[in-house]
N, C-alpha and C positions, 0 to 999 in steps of 0.2 A: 699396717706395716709399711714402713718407706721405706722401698725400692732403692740400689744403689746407683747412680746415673756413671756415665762414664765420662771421663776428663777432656774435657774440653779447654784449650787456652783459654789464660784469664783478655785477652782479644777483646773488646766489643761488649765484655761485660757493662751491664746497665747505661749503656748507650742507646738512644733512637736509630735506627739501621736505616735507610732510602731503598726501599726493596726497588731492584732492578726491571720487576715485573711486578707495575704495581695494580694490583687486581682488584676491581672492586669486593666492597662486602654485600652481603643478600638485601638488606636495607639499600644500599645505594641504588643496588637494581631493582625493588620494588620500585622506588621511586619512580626511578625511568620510563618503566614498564606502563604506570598509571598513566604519564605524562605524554606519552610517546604515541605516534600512529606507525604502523606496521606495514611492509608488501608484504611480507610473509609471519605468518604465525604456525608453529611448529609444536602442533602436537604430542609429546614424546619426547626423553632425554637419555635413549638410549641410542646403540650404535647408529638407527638409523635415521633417528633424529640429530644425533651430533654430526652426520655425514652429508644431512641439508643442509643444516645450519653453517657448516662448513666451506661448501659449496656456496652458498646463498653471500656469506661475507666475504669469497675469495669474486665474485662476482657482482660486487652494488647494489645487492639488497638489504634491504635494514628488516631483520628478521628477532624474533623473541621466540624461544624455546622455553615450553612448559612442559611440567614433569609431575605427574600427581602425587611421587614417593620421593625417592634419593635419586641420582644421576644415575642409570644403569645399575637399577636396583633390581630390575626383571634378567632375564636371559641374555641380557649384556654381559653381565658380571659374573658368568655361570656356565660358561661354554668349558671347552676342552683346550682352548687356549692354543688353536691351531691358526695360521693362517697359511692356507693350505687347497690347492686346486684340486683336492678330490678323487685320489686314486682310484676309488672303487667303482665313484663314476665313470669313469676312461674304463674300467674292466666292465661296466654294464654297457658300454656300448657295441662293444665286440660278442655280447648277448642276444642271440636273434627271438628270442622269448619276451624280452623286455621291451616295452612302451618307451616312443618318446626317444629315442636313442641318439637323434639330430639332437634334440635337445639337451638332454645329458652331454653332448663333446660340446657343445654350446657353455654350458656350464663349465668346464674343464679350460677350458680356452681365457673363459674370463676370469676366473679365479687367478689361474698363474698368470694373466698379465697383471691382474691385480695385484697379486702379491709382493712383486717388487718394488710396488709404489708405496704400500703400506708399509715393508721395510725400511724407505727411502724417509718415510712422511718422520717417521720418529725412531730412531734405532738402539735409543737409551730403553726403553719398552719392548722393543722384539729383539731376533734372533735366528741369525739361520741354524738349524740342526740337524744332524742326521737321524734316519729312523732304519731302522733294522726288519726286516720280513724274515724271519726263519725260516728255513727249508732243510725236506726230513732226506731228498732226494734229487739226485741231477736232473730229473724233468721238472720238479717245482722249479728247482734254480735257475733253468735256461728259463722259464716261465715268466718269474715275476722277475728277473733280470730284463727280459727282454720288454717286459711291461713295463718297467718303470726307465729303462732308455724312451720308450714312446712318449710316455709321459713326460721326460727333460725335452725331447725333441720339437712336443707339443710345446713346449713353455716357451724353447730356441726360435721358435718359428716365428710366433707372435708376440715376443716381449719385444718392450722399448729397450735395445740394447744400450741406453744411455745410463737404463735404470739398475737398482741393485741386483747383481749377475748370480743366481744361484749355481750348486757346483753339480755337476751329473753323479748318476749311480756307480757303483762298482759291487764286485762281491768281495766277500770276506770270510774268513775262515774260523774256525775252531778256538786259533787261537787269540784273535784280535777279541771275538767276540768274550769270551773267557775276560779277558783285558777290563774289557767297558760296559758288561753286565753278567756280574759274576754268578746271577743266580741263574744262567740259562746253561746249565752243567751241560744238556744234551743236545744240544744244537751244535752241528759238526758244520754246516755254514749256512749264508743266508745272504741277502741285497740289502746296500745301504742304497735308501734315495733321499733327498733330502726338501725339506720343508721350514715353514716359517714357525714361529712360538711367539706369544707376548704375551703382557699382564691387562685382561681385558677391561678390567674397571679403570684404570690404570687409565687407559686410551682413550673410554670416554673419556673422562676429567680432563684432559689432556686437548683433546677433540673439541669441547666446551670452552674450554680457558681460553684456548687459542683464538675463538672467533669473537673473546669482549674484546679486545684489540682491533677489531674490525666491524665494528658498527652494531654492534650483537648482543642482546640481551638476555637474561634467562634467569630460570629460577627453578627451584626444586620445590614439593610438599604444595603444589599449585594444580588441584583437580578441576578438572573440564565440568561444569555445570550443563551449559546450553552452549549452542550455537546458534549467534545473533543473524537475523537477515532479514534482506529488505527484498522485495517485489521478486522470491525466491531464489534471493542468490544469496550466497554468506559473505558479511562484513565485518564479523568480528566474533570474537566469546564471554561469556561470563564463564567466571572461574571461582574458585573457593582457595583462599589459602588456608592451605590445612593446619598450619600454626598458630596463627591466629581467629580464627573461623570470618576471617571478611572474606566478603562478597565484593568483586567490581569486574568493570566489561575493560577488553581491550580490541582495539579496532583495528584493522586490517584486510589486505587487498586477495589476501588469499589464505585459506588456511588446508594446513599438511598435516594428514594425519599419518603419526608415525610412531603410532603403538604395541606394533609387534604383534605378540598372540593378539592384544584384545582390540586389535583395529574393526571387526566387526561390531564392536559396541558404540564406536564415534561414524562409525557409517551405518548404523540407525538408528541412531541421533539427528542422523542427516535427511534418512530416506527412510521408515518405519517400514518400507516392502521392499527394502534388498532383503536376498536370502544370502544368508552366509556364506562365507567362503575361505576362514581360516581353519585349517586343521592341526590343534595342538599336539606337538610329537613333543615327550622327554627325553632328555639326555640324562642319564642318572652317573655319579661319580665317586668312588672312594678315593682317601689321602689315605696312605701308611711313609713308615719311615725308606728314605733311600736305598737300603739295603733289597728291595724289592723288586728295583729297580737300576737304573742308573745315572750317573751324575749325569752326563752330559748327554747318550743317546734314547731317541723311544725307541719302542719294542708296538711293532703290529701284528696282530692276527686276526689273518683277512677271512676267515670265517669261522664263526665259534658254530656250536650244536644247530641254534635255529637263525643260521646265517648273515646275522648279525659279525661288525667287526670290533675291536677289540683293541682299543691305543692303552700303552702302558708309558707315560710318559715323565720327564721328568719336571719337576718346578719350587721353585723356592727350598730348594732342601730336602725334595720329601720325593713321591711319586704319586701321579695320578693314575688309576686305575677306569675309564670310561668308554662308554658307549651310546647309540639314542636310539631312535625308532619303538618306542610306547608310545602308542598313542594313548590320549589323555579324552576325555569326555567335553570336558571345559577347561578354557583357558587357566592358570593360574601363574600367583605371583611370587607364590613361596612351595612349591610342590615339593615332596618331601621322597625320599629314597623309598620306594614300599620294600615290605619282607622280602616277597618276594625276585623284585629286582636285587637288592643286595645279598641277597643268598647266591640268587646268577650269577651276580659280579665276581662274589667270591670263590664261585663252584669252578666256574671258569677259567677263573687265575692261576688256582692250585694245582686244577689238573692237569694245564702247559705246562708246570714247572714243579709239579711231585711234592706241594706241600703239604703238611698237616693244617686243613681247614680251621680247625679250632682254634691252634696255636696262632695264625695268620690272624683271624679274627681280634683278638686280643690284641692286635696293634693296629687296629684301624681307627685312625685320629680325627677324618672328618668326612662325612659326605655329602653329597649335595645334589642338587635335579634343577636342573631349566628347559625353559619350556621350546622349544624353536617353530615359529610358525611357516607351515606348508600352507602352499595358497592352493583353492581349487580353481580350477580354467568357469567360467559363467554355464552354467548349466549342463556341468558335467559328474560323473558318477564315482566312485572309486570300490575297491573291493578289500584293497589292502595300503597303506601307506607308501608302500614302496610302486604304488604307482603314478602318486600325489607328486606334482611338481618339485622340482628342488629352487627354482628360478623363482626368480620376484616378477610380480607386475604393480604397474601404477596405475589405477584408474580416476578420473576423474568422471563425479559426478552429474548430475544437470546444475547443482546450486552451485558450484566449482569447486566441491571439495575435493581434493587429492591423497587418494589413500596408500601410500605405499606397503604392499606385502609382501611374505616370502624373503627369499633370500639367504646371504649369511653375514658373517663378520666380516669376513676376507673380501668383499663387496663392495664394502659399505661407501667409499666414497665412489665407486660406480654409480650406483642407485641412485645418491645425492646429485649426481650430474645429470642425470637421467630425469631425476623428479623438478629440477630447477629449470631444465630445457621446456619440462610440460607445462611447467608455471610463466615462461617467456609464451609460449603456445597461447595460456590460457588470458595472461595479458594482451597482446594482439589482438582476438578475437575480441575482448572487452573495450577494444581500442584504448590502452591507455599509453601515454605516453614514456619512451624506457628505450635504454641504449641494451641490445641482445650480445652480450657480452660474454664470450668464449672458456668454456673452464681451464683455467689453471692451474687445480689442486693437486693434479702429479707431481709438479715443483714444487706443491707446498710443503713446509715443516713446519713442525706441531712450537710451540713456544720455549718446550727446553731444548731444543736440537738448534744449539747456536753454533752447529757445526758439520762439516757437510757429512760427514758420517762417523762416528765413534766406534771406529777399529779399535785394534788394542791397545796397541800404542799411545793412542790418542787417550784414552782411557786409564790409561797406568798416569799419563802426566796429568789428567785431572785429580785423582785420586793422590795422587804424591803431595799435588796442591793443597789438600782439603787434611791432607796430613801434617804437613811442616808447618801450615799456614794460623789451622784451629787444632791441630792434636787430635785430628780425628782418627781412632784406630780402622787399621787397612780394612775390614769389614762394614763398618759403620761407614765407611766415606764409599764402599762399593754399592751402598744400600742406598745409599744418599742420590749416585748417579745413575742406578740401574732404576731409581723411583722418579727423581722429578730432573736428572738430563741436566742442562745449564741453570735450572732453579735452585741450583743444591745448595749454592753459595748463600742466596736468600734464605731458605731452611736454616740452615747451618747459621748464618749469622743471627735469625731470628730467634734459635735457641740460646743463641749467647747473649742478649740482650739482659739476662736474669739467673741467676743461678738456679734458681728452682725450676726452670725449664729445661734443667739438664737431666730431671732423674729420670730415669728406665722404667717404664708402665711393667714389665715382663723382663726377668732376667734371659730368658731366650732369647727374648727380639730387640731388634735396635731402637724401639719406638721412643721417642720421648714426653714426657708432658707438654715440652712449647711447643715438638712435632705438631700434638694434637690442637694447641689453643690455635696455630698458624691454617691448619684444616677448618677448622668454626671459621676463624675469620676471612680469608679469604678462597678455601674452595668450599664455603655453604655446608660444610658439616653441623645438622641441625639433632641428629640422636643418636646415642650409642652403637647404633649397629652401622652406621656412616662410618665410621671412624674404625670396628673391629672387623666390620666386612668387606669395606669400599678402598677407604682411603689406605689401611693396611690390607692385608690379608690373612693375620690371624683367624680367625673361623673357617677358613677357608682349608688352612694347614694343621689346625691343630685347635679344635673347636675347643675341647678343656679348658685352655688356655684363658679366654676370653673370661672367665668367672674370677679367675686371679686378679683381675686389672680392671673388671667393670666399675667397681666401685668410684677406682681414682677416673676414670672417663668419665664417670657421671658428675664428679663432684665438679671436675674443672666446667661442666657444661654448665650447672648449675652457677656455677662463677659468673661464666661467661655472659649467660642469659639474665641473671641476676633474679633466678628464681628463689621465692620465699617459702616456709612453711609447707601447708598441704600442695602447694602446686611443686615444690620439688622433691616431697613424696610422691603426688602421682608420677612424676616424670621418673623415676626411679623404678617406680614397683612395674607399670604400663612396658615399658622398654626392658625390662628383666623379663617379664614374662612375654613380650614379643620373641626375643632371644631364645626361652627355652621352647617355643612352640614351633621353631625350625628343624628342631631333632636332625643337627648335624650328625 
């Protein structure tokens, strides 16, 4: 059945466009990649590898980022979409029972200066918001009021005031609440404090694009084989690209592993008698529709039954329902909701808010689980998770491999600064020659932020633009900038280049066919779920959905790639059945 697309000015039709951001394809960077010598090679193409990588091009190093699936195909793309210093942190340190408690306001400290950087870094992807704490009673209220002033105070004290200025708490009443989350009928008041939100896959890609602009290489479906070295030091990798099954080595001065949960398995690779040291904890998550929840504010409870917390928040239309702390046995890269977590999620939700479990069930549209790696300290014990680090460490090896773990999203360009200091370290000691060159990257912005920050204003006259300019209706041109920032114009024109790249994959979403040919070709969407998971967000919001439209995504791939016969049966049936083995 074809899809009805929506009107676009006849503009630019069947014209060649000069994209303004012109981005290499996966071919061009193969190329480079084979040809090229490295300071840094960069294990990993999620958050904390796109925040070296980052780091590494905002500072003169010529760096190649590998990725053995999709760009933030693990627990990048998979979080709760907070960027966020850690309330509950700040409340465990005022805990005289709890471990590590310097540690923990350590953590809180960095987070919220971080977080206005991450704001700052790209603002068409985040968001500041407020979040709501219920309270049944005026000692809760004076409680987590006065908790969450500490917490602004905490942010006041140690933020770059030059940076984005988040707003303080206040309370609120019965009625406002009633207003902006109409399902919380018995909540007579409660504390707003407020936090950051973004689209996390979103941000890698984004994170990634931005540093081929600056000397930077990369590539997606590119697994780690071995790690090459000379008189026990490492100078390079072999790799597998998983599309084509070649084999070949690429050389460089240092290599960074930055794998997430399964960084234990490229540090022995390295060292066959390190003992482990990541501990995989799940975050598990339901979507249902908005009415759940609310358009614009979340909903916290800061301790469900087995004290665990509880964000109800908003995103793309709908509401997420999540929480973490399962620990997992072994890492994984697609862990799945068990029963029994989504039965909690739901037991949970209904019972703050008096609904019929059953009936709630029956509008649960997607779920999902990622993994977040807790690092352990070198030769220490644990009894429970909640004693397990929440901080990162970097260590370097003897052969000079650099492992960053731990950590979180709201981090991420911390760490990157952190791990490229140790790699200046680790060059010195090597005596090589290198100018030690100061980070940067709080001033930096990501490649669609051609603007110091898109308030609303600023944002309605983009949006007016992309209206009068290409007919693009006021939704479809909000989707346009809340996804790719100042790229919109490139999108936008490159769907107009053809008429057939106007039609609509999903009458619900804005997505289009050329959307998706412009993803293949230049952000390396190489399979179906790049495209339904990554690049959009459909599975994400409304997992159904994806079976309505796989066929037309497969076919344009197939186009694309110029697969024949049984090879674009297998690539059809292989990637269908990857898709149903997720059990969103």
């Amino acid at each position: 059945m074809k899809l009805a697309g929506f009107a676009f000015s006849a503009f630019a039709t069947q014209k060649v466009y000069a994209l303004q951001y012109p981005l290499k394809d996966r071919l061009t960077h193969l190329k480079e990649i084979k040809s090229n010598q490295y300071d840094v090679i960069i294990i990993g193409g999620g958050a904390t590898g796109a925040g070296v990588a980052l780091e590494c091009a905002t500072r003169g190093l010529k760096s190649v980022v590998l990725e053995a699936n999709d760009f933030g195909s693990g627990a990048s793309s998979k979080s709760t979409k907070l960027v966020h210093g850690g309330v509950r942190y700040l409340q465990q340190v005022f805990e005289l029972k709890q471990k590590n408690r310097r540690e923990k306001l350590q953590l809180v400290i960095d987070a919220l200066r971080e977080r206005s950087a991450f704001l700052d870094m790209c603002s068409y992807l985040t968001n500041e918001f407020p979040t709501l704490i219920p309270c049944n009673n005026i000692f809760q209220l004076g409680y987590y009021y006065m908790g969450s002033v500490l917490y602004y105070w905490v942010y006041k004290w140690y933020s770059d005031k030059s940076s984005y200025q988040f707003k303080g708490p206040r309370i609120v009443g019965k009625q406002e609440i009633q207003l902006n989350i109409p399902i919380a009928k018995n909540v007579r008041y409660g504390v707003i404090y407020f936090d950051g939100q973004f689209n996390d896959s979103m941000m890698v890609r984004d994170v990634i694009l931005t540093t081929s602009f600056r000397n930077t290489n990369f590539i997606n479906y590119t697994s780690l084989v071995n790690l090459i070295k000379e008189n026990d030091t490492i100078t390079g990798v072999q790799v597998k690209d998983q599309i084509t099954g070649e084999q070949y080595s690429i050389n460089g001065k240092v290599v960074v592993n930055a794998t997430g949960c399964f960084a234990d398995t490229v540090r022995l690779i390295d060292d066959p008698s390190k003992k482990k040291r990541i501990i995989p904890v799940a975050g598990s998550h339901i979507v249902v529709p908005q009415k759940y929840g609310s358009k614009s504010w979340g909903y916290l409870i800061p301790k469900t039954v087995d004290g665990r917390v509880l964000y109800i928040l908003p995103f793309q239309g709908n509401t997420i329902i999540g929480t973490t702390e399962k620990q997992l046995n072994d890492p994984e890269l697609d862990p799945t909701v068990t029963p029994e977590e989504y039965i909690w999620l739901v037991n949970q939700y209904c019972s703050q808010f008096e609904i019929n479990s059953t009936d709630f069930m029956k509008d649960v549209k997607s779920k999902w689980c990622g993994v977040r790696p807790l690092v352990l300290e070198e030769g220490s014990d644990f009894d429970s998770t909640k004693e397990v680090s929440r901080g990162h460490i970097i260590e370097v090896s003897k052969s000079g491999l650099i492992s960053v773990m731990g950590g979180k999203w709201t981090i991420f360009r911390q760490m990157g600064e952190e791990t490229v200091d140790k790699i200046y370290d680790l060059f010195e000691r090597r005596g090589y020659q290198f100018e030690r060159v100061k980070s940067n990257t709080k001033g930096c912005r990501l490649l669609g932020q051609n603007k110091d920050y898109y308030d609303r204003n600023t944002f309605l006259l983009e949006m007016q633009n992309l209206n009068s300019k290409y007919q693009v209706p006021e939704k479809y041109a909000q989707y346009y900038l809340n996804t790719y920032g100042g790229r919109s114009v490139d999108v936008v024109e490159f769907i107009n280049t053809k008429p057939e790249y106007k039609v609509q994959l999903h009458e619900k979403f804005p997505y289009t066919v050329g959307e998706v040919i412009y993803q293949i070709r230049y952000e390396m969407a190489q399979k179906p779920q790049d495209v339904l998971l990554r690049r959009t967000r459909m599975a994400f919001v409304d997992h159904d959905s994806i079976y309505t439209c796989y066929n037309k995504v497969v076919d344009i791939m197939i186009e694309e790639f110029n697969l024949k016969g049984k090879q674009a049966e297998q690539f059809r049936v292989e990637n269908f059945k990857y898709l149903r083995s997720l059990e969103f």
